[in-house]
N, C-alpha and C positions, 0 to 999 in steps of 0.2 A: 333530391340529388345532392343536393349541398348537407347535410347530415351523413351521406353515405362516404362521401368527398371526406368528411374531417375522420368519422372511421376512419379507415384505409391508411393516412395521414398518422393518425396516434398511434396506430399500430404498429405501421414502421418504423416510427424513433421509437417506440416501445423494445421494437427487437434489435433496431441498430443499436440504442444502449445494451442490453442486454447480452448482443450478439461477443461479445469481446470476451478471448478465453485469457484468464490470466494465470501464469505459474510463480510461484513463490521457493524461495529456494534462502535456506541458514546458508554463509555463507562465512561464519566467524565469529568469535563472542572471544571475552576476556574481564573475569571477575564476577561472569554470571553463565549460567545454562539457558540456552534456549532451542525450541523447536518449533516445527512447521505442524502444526493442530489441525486444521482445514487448508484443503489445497482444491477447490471444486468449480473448476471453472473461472465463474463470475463473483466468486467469495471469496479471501486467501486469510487465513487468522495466525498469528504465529503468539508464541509467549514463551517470558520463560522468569528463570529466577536466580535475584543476585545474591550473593553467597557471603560478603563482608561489607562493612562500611567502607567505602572506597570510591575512588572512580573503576566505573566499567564501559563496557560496547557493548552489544548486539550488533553483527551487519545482515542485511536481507537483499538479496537479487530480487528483484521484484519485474516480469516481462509479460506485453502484453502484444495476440496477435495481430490488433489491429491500433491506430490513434484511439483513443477512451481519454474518458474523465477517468480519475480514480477519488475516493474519498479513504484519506487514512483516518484514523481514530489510535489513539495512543491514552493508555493510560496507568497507572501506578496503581498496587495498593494503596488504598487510606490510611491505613493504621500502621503505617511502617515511615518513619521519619525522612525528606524526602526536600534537601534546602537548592535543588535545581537540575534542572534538567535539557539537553541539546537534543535535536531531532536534527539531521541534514540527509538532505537528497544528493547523489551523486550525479553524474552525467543524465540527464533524460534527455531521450532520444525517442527516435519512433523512424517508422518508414518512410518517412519523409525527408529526415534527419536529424540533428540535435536541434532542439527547442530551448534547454537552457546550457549549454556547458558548462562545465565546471560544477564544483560545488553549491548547495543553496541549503544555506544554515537560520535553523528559528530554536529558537533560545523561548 
């Protein structure tokens, strides 16, 4: 009974994680192209590409219909010269309400 018991158990964080649809949305870029590549649910991939030596942005709507974890992954060409880079979060929020307000900026 106890083996049946942790089945059951893995199964549904299995699909509670999994259960969360997320939509991805371009919302704005400057100094570079970008696009939404996968939009599938439980996946969202977007990329794109900068145009001069410069500063640029990307912005992304990123919404999901339940509270989730999310894991971002961000990365750069290698062969393309590249002396820093900002990632920041805007409002998160969920149905519960805002979890962080304001801005959250990593360098």
């Amino acid at each position: 009974m106890k083996k049946a018991m942790l089945f059951l158990v893995a199964l549904m964080f299995s699909v509670g994680v999994n259960a969360a649809t997320l939509t991805l949305t371009g919302i704005g870029s400057s100094g570079a192209t970008q696009s939404v590549d996968v939009n599938n649910n439980s996946t969202v991939l977007a990329g794109g590409t900068v145009g001069e030596v410069g500063n640029w942005y990307s912005e992304f709507d990123l919404i999901s219909d339940t509270d989730t974890g999310i894991k971002v992954e961000w990365s750069f060409n290698p062969f393309t010269a590249l002396s820093g880079a900002t990632i920041k979060f805007g409002q998160i929020s969920g149905p519960s309400g805002y979890y962080l307000p304001g801005a959250q900026t990593f360098a």
